[in-house]
C-alpha positions, 0 to 999 in steps of 0.5 A, spaced: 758 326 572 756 323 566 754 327 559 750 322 554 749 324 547 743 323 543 743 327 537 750 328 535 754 330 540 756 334 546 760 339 545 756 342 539 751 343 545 757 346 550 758 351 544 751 354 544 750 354 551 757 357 553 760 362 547 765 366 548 764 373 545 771 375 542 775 381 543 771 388 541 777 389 537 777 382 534 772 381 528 769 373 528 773 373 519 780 375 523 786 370 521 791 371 527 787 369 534 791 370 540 789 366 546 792 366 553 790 359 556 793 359 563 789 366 564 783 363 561 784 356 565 784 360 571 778 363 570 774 358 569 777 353 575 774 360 579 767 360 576 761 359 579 760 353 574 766 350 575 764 350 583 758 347 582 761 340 580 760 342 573 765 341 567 766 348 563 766 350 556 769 357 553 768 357 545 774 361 543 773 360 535 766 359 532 767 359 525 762 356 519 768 351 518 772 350 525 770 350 533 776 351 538 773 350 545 776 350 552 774 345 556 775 344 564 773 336 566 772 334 574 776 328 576 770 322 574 767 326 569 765 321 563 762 323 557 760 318 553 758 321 545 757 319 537 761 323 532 758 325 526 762 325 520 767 331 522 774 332 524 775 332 532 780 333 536 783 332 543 789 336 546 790 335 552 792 341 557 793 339 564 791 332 566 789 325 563 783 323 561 781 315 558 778 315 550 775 309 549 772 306 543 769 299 542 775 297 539 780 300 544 782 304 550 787 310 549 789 314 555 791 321 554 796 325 558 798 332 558 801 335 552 798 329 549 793 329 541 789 325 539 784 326 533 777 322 530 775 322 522 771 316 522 764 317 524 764 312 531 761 311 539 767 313 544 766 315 551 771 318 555 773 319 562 777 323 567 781 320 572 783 327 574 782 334 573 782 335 566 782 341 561 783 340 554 782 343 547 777 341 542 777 342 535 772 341 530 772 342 523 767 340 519 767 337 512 766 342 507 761 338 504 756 339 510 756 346 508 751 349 507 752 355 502 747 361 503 
């Protein structure tokens, strides 16, 4: 599976298309976030999407200023993307995905982090099963103040 980009990047279309609604008892301003990853994995590994041969996403915070999503990977995904200019992070769950920028090639395994500041093209590639998190913040000058 291959997961092209054109506008930005994908995981801000994975973040409209698969929210995850917080916990009636947690309002989206809270600051302490409890989230059980094995469980929420499991979930997702038992999906239907998952069955399809799609990746799956669970948004766990969505915030002006911050995104955590949860991604599961099949083995031969690829996702080839353009970071804007906020901060990404990669962090590795389970598995081992390839990260490759026109300079260098970086192979993340399990328990692995790796974090984007620059505006640059990378693709990434699973070589197996993969699930990872990802964090975005964005750069307080991009806000916009209503």
């Amino acid at each position: 599976m291959t997961i092209r980009a054109i506008k930005g990047y994908p995981e801000r279309e994975i973040l409209e298309k698969h929210p995850f609604p917080p916990p009636e008892n947690r309002t989206p301003d809270a600051s302490l976030f409890y989230f059980d990853l094995p469980s929420l994995i499991e979930m997702m590994k038992h999906s239907h999407t998952w069955a399809q041969g799609e990746l799956n996403a669970m948004v766990l915070l969505k915030r002006q200023d911050k995104q955590i999503v949860l991604t599961a990977l099949h083995e031969g995904t690829e996702i080839i993307s353009y970071q804007s200019e906020d901060s990404v992070t990669f962090q590795i769950i389970e598995g081992r995905i390839n990260f490759h920028t026109r300079k260098e090639t970086v192979i993340l395994d399990k328990d692995r982090k790796f974090t984007l500041y620059d505006n640059i093209k990378y693709s990434l590639e699973t070589k197996e099963e993969t699930v990872l998190l990802l964090t975005i913040i964005t750069r307080t000058s991009n806000l916009v103040k209503i």
